[in-house]
MARTIVO-754248 format. One record per residue (C-alpha): x, y, z; residue number from 1. Coordinates in steps of 0.25 Angstrom, whole numbers. Layout:
BEGIN
@x=X; y=Y; z=Z; k=NUM
...
END
This chain:
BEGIN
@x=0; y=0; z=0; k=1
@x=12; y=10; z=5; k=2
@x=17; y=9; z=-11; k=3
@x=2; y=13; z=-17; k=4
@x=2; y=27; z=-9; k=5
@x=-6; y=36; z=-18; k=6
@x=4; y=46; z=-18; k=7
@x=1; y=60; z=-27; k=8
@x=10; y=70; z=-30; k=9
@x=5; y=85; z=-35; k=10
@x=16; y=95; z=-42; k=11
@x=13; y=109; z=-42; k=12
@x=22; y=116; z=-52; k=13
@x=20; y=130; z=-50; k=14
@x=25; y=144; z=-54; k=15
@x=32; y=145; z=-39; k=16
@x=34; y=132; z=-34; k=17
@x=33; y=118; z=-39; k=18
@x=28; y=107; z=-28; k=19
@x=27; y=92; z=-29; k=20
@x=17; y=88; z=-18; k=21
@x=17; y=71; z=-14; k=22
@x=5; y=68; z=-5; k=23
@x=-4; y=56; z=-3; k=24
@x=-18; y=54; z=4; k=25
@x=-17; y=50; z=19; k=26
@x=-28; y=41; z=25; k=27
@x=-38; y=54; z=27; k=28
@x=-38; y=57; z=12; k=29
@x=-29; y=70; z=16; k=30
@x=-17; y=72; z=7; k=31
@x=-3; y=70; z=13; k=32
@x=9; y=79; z=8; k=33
@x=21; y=68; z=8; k=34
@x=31; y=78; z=2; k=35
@x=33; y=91; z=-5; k=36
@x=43; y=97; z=-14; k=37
@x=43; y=111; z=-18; k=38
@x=53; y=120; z=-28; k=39
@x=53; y=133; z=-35; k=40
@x=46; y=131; z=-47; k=41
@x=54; y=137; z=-58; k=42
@x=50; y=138; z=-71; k=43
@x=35; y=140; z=-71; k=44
@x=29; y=152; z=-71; k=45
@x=13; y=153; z=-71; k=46
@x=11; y=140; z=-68; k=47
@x=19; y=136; z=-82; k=48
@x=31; y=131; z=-85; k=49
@x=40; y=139; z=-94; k=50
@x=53; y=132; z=-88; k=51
@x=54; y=116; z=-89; k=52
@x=67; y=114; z=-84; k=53
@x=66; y=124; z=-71; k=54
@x=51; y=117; z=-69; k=55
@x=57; y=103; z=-70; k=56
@x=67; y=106; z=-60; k=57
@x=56; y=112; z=-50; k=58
@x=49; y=102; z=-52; k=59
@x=58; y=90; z=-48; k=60
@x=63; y=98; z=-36; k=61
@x=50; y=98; z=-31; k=62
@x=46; y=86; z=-34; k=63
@x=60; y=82; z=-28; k=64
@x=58; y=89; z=-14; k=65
@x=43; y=81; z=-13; k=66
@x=50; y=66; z=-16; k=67
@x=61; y=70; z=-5; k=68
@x=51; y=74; z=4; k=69
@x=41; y=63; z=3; k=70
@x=49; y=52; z=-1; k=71
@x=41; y=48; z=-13; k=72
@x=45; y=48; z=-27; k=73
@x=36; y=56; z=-36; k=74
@x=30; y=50; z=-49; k=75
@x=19; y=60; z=-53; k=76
@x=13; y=70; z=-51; k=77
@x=0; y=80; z=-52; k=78
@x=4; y=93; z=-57; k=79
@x=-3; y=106; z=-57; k=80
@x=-6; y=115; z=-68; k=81
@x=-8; y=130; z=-68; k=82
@x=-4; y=143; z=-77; k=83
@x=-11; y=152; z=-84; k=84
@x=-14; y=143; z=-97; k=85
@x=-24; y=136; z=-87; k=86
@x=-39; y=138; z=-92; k=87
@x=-52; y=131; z=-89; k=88
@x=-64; y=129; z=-97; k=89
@x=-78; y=122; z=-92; k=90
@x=-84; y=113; z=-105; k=91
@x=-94; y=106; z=-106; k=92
@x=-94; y=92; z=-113; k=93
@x=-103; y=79; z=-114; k=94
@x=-103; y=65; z=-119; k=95
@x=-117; y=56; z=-122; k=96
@x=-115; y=43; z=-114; k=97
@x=-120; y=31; z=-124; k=98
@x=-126; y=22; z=-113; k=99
@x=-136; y=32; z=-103; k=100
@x=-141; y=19; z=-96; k=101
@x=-126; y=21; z=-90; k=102
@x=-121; y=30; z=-78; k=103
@x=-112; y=38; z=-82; k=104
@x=-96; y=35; z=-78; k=105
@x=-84; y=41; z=-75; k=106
@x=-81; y=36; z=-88; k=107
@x=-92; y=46; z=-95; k=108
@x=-86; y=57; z=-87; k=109
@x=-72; y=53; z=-93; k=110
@x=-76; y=52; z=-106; k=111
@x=-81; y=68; z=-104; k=112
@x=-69; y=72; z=-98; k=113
@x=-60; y=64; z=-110; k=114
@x=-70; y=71; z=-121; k=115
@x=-66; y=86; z=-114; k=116
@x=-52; y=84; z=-113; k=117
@x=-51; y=81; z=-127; k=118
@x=-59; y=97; z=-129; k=119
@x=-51; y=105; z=-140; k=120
@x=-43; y=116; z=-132; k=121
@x=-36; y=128; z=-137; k=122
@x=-20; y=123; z=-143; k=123
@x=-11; y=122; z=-133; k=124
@x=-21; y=120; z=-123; k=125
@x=-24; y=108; z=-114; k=126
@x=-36; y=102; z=-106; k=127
@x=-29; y=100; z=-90; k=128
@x=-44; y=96; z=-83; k=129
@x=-57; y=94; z=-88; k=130
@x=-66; y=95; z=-74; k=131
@x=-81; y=90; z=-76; k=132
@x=-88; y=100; z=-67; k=133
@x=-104; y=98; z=-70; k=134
@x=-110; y=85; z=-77; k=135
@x=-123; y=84; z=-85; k=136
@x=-129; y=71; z=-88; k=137
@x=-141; y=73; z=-99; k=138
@x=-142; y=88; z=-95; k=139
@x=-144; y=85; z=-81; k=140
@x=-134; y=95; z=-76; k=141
@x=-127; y=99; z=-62; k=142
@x=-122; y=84; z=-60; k=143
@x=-107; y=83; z=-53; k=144
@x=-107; y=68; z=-53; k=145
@x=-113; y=61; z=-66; k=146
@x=-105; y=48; z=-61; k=147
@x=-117; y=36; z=-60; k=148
@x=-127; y=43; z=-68; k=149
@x=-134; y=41; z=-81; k=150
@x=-136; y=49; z=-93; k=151
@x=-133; y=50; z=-108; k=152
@x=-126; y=65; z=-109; k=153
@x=-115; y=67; z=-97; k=154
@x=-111; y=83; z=-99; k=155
@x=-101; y=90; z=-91; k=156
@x=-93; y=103; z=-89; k=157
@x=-80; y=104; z=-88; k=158
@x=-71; y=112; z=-82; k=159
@x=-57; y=111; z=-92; k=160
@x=-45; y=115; z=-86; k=161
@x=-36; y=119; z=-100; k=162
@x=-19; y=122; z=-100; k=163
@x=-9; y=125; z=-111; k=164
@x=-4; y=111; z=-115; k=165
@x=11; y=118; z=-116; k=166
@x=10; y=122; z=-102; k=167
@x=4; y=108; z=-96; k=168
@x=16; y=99; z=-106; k=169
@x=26; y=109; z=-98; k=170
@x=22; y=104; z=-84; k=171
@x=21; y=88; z=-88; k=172
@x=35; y=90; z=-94; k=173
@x=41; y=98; z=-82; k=174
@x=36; y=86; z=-71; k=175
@x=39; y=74; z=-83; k=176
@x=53; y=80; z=-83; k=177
@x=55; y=78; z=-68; k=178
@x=50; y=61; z=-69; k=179
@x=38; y=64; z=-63; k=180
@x=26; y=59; z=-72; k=181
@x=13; y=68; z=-71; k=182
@x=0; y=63; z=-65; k=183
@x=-9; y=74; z=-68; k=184
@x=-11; y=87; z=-70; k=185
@x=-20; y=99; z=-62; k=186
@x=-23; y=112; z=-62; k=187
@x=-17; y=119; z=-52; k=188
@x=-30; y=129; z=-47; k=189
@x=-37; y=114; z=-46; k=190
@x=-26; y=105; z=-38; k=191
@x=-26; y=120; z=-28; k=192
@x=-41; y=117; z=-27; k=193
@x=-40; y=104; z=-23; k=194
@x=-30; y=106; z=-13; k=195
@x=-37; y=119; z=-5; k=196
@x=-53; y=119; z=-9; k=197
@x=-63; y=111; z=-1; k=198
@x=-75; y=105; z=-7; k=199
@x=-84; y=113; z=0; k=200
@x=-78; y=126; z=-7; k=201
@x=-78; y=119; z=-20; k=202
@x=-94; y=116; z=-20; k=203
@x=-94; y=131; z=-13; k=204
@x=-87; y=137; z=-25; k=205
@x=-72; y=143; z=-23; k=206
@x=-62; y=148; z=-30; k=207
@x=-47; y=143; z=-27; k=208
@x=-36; y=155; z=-32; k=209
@x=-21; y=145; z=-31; k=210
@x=-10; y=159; z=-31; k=211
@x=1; y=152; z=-35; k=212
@x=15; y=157; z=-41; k=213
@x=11; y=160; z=-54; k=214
@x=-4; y=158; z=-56; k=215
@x=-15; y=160; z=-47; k=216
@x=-26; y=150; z=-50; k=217
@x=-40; y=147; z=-50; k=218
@x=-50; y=137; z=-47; k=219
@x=-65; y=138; z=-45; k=220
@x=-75; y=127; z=-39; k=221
@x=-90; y=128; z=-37; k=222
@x=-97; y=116; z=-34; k=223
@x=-85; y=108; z=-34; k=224
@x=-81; y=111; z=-46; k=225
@x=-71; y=116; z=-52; k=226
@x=-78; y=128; z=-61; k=227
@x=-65; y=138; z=-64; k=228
@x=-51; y=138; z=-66; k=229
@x=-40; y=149; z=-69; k=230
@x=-24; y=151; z=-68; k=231
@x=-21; y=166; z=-65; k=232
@x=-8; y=167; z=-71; k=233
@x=-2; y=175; z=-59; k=234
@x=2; y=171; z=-45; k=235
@x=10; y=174; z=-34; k=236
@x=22; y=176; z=-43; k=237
@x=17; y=191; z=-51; k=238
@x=15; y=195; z=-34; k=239
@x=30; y=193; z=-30; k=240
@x=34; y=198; z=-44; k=241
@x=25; y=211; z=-41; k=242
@x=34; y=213; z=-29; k=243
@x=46; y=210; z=-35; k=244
@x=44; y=221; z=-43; k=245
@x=37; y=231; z=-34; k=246
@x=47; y=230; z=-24; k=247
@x=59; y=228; z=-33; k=248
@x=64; y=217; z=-26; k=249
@x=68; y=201; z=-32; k=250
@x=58; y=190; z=-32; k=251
@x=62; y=182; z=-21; k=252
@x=61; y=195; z=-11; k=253
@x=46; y=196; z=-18; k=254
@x=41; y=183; z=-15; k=255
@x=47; y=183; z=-2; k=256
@x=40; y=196; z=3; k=257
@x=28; y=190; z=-4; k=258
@x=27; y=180; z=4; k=259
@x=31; y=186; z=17; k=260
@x=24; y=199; z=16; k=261
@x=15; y=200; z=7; k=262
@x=1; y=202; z=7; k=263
@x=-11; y=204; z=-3; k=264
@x=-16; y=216; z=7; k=265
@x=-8; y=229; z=5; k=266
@x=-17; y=234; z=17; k=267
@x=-11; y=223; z=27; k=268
@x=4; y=229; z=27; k=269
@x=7; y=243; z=34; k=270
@x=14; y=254; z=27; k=271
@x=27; y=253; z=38; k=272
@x=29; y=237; z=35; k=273
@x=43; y=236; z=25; k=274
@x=50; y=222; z=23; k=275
@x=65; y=224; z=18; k=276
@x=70; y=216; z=8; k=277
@x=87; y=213; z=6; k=278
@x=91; y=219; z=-5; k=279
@x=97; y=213; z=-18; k=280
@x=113; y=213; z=-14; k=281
@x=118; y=225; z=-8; k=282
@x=105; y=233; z=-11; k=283
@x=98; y=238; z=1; k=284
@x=86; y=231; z=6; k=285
@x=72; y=235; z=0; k=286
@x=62; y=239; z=9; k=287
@x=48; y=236; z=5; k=288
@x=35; y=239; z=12; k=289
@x=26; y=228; z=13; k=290
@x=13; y=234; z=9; k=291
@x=18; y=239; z=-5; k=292
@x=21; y=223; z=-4; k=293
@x=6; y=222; z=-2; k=294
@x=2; y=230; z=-13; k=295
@x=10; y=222; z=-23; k=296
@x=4; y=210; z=-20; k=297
@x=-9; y=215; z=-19; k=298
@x=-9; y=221; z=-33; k=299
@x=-5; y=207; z=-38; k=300
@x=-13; y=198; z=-29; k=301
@x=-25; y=207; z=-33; k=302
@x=-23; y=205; z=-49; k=303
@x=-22; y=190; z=-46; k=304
@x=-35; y=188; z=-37; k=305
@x=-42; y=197; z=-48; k=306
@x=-38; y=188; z=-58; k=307
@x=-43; y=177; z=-52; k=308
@x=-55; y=181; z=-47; k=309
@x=-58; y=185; z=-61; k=310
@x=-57; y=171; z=-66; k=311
@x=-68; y=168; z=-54; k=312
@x=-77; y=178; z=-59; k=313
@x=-75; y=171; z=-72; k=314
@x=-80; y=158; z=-66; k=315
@x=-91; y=166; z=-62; k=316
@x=-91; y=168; z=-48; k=317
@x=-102; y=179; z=-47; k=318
@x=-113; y=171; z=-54; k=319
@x=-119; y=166; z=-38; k=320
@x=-119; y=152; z=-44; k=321
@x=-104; y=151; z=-45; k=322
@x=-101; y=158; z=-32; k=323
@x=-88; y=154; z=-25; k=324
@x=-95; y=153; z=-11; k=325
@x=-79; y=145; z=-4; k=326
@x=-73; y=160; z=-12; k=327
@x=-58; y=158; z=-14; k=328
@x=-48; y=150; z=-8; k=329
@x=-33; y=155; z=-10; k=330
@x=-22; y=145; z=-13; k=331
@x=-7; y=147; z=-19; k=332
@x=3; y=152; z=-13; k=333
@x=-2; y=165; z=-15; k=334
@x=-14; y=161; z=-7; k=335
@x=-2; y=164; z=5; k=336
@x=-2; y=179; z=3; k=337
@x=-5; y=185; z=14; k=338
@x=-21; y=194; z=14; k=339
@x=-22; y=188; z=1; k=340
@x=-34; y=180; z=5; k=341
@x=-42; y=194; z=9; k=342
@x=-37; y=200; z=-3; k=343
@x=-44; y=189; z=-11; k=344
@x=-57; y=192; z=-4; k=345
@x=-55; y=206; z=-7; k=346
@x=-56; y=207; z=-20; k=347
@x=-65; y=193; z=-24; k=348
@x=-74; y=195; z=-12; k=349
@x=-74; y=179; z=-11; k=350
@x=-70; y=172; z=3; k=351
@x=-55; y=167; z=3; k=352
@x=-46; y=157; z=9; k=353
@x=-33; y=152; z=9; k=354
@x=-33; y=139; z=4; k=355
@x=-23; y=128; z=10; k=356
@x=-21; y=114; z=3; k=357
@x=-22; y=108; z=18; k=358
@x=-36; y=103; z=19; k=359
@x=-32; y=91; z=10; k=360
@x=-19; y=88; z=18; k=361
@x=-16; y=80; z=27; k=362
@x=-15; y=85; z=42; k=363
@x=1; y=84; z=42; k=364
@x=4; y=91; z=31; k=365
@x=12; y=104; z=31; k=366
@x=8; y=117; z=33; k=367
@x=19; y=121; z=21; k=368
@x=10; y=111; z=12; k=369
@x=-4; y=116; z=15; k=370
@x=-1; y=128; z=11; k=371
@x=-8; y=136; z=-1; k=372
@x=5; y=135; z=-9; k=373
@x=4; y=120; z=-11; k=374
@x=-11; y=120; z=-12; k=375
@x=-9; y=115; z=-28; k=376
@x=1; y=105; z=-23; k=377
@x=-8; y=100; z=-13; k=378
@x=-19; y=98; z=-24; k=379
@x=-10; y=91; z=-35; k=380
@x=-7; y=82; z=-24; k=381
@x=-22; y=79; z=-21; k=382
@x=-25; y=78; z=-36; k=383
@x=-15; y=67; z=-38; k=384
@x=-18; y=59; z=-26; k=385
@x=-32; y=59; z=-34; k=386
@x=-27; y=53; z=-45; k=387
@x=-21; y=42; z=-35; k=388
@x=-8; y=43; z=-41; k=389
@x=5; y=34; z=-37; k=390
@x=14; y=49; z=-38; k=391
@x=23; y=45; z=-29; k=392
@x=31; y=33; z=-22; k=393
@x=40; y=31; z=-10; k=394
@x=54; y=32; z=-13; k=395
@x=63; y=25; z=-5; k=396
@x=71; y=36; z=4; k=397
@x=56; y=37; z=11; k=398
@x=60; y=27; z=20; k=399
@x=72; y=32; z=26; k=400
@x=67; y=46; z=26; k=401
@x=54; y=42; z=36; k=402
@x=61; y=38; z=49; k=403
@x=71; y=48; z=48; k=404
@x=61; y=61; z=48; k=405
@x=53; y=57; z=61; k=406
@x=66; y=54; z=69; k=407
@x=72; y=69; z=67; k=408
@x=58; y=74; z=71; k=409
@x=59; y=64; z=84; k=410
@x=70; y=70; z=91; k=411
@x=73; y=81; z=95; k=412
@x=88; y=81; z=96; k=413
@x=92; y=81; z=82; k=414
@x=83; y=94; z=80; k=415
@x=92; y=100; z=90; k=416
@x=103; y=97; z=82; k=417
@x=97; y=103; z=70; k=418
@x=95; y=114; z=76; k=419
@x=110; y=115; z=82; k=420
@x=115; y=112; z=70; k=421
@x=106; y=124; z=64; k=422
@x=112; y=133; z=74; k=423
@x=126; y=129; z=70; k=424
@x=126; y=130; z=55; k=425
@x=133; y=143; z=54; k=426
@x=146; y=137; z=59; k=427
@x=154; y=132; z=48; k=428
@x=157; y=118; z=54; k=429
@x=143; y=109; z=57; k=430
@x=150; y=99; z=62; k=431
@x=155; y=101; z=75; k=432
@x=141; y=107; z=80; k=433
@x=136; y=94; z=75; k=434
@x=145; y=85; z=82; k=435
@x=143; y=94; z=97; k=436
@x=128; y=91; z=95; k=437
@x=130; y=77; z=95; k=438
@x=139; y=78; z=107; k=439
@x=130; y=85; z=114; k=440
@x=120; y=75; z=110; k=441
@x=128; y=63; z=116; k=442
@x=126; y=65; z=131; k=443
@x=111; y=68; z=130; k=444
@x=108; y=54; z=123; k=445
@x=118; y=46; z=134; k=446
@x=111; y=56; z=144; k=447
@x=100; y=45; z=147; k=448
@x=110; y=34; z=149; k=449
@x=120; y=39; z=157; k=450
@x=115; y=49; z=166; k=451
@x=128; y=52; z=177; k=452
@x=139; y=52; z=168; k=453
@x=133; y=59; z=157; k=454
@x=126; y=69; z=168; k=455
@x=140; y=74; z=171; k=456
@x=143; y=74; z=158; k=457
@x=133; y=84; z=154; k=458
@x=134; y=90; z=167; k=459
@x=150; y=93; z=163; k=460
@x=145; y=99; z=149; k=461
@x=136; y=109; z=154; k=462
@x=144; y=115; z=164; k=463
@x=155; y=115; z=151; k=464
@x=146; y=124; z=143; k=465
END
């Protein structure tokens, strides 16, 4: 049974970081994380690759990281899709059963699905989902699961997720190049929905905004289904490059002071509040206030929630039938921006809340991994753990690396050591703090076994000291 484990692995190649996630289900359906690599993703930019060889070596760096930190060996995995060549469609399409006296079968379902794929799509394009949404059987409409019953004329609408075939042949080279086979693919907006959205706020009707790097992306379910998707073709990375230039400093200092101190609410920060910055070699250091730093970002933030909220109007969010009663639920990493959630509200007038990928998770996963910024990992993980795919297997070194974790974490003393060796790192020789720890160790262990002679012995040493 051990060798069977249905082990799913999820790789989310993004514009700022590329993570390969390994999980399996425990025995309460609730996903289990059993390793995580993560490295700069170089190379894409908008959720495209326009650099194989920098992606490629992402990639196997990530991918590298998860295997030494779960002891598995990957084999495939689901990878998520985004960029702004995504677009979605709904269609409608039928077949006409021959036998009526029949129920209809996942087989006639199948075949619907098969004659939609095979629609005629602008050149360059291709289909990534078709997602039944309503069925009709014999113009009896508003049926969700047509599965065991009888008709002539099954009719359904669909909602078809379409991508430049360029774009998607990139990505499977890039993860075939590394010796990992691909198990499927997923739209990113879709994966980010399984991993944050309840049920309830699916049949409610909500609108789930994923603020990634490079794209900010959209998915919209009412009545638990999936009615609307969009990929925004700006992320977190137009904010840190707004400050970049605003404050004429380099991109590393932006991303760092956006993280840090920035905030979507210019109102929040006092006039008086400046965070200085080094300057670049023997410059002096640039002082900068933190509520121009505000106004940056909530020029840019603001352009980016517009956008999106324009695509929900699109849907058609004023019509009262359609109305997103859950609202919004913010994901991404830019979902971590402070008073973002409030600026949201602001201008779409629609309740938020940050979304976290933790309700699927099991209870002793990480705070780091229930984060927002791994909420599309998450869901790449849950999507091939329903495919029940074999995406991983044990390798050998798992067996040596168990027993050894749980006795560090055991004793105390070797901590101490750690730590004293931490403290002695400046100096240029190691070893000699390392050899008097161990001398020092000596007398506690035969402490316990011979009390008097030892007792003096210590005894002789303090009063050294």
């Amino acid at each position: 049974m051990e060798n069977r484990e249905n082990i799913a692995v999820g790789l989310d190649i993004g514009t700022t970081k590329i993570v390969a996630m390994i999980g399996k289900k425990n025995e309460y359906g609730k996903l289990e994380i059993l390793g995580i690599g993560k490295a700069k993703s170089l190379g894409v930019a908008r959720g495209v690759v326009n650099n194989i060889t920098q992606t490629i070596q992402s990639i196997q760096q990530a991918v590298i990281e998860a295997e030494e930190n779960s002891g598995y060996k990957i084999n495939d995995v689901v990878v998520g899709i985004a960029g702004q060549h995504i677009r979605s469609i709904q269609h409608t399409d039928y077949i006409s059963r021959s036998n009526s006296e029949e129920v209809i079968t996942q087989n006639d379902i199948q075949t619907l699905i098969d004659q939609v794929n095979k629609l005629a799509m602008l050149p360059g394009e291709e289909i990534i989902h078709v997602l039944p949404q309503e069925y009709k059987i014999d113009g009896q409409s508003e049926i969700k699961e047509p599965i065991g019953m009888y008709g002539s004329r099954l009719e359904a609408t669909f909602h078809v997720v379409v991508g430049q075939a360029s774009s998607i042949r990139n990505i499977v080279k890039c993860v075939q190049s590394t010796g990992i086979e691909l198990s499927g693919l997923t739209l990113e907006p879709l994966a980010s929905a399984d991993a944050v959205l309840s049920q309830e706020e699916k049949e409610a009707g909500v609108a789930l905004i994923d603020i990634g790097g490079g794209t900010t992306d959209l998915a919209i379910f009412k009545d638990g289904i999936i009615r609307h998707t969009a990929v925004v073709p700006f992320g977190g990375n137009v904010i840190t490059e707004d400050i970049k230039q605003g404050c004429s400093i380099i991109e590393k200092q932006a991303e760092l002071l956006k993280v840090k101190f920035g905030s979507a609410w210019p109102g929040e920060n006092k006039d008086n509040e400046i965070v200085s910055i080094p300057g670049l070699r023997g410059r002096e250091p640039k002082e900068i206030s933190l509520k121009n730093l505000s106004k940056i970002i909530h020029a840019r933030v603001v352009e980016i929630i517009e956008q999106v909220f324009a695509e929900i109007k699109a849907y058609g969010h004023d019509d009262p039938r359609k109305k997103l009663i859950a609202g919004i639920v913010l994901t991404g990493g830019g979902a971590q921006l402070q008073h973002i959630k409030q600026l949201v509200e602001y201008i779409t007038g629609m309740d938020t809340r940050i979304g976290y990928p933790n309700e699927h998770l099991a209870g002793n996963s990480s705070e780091d991994i229930s984060s927002p910024l791994f909420a599309t990992a998450v869901g790449l993980v849950m999507n091939s753990v329903a495919n029940n795919t074999q995406s991983a297997s044990r390798t050998q070194t798992i067996t040596t690396a168990i027993p050894s974790r749980p006795s560090v974490e055991r004793t105390s003393q070797p901590i101490v050591m750690e730590v004293e060796e931490e403290v002695e790192v400046e100096k240029p020789k190691e070893e000699i703090p390392k050899e008097a720890v161990t001398k020092t160790k000596k007398p506690e262990i035969n402490d316990s076994f011979m009390d008097k002679i030892l007792g003096k012995v210590k005894d002789f040493l303090d009063n050294a000291e």
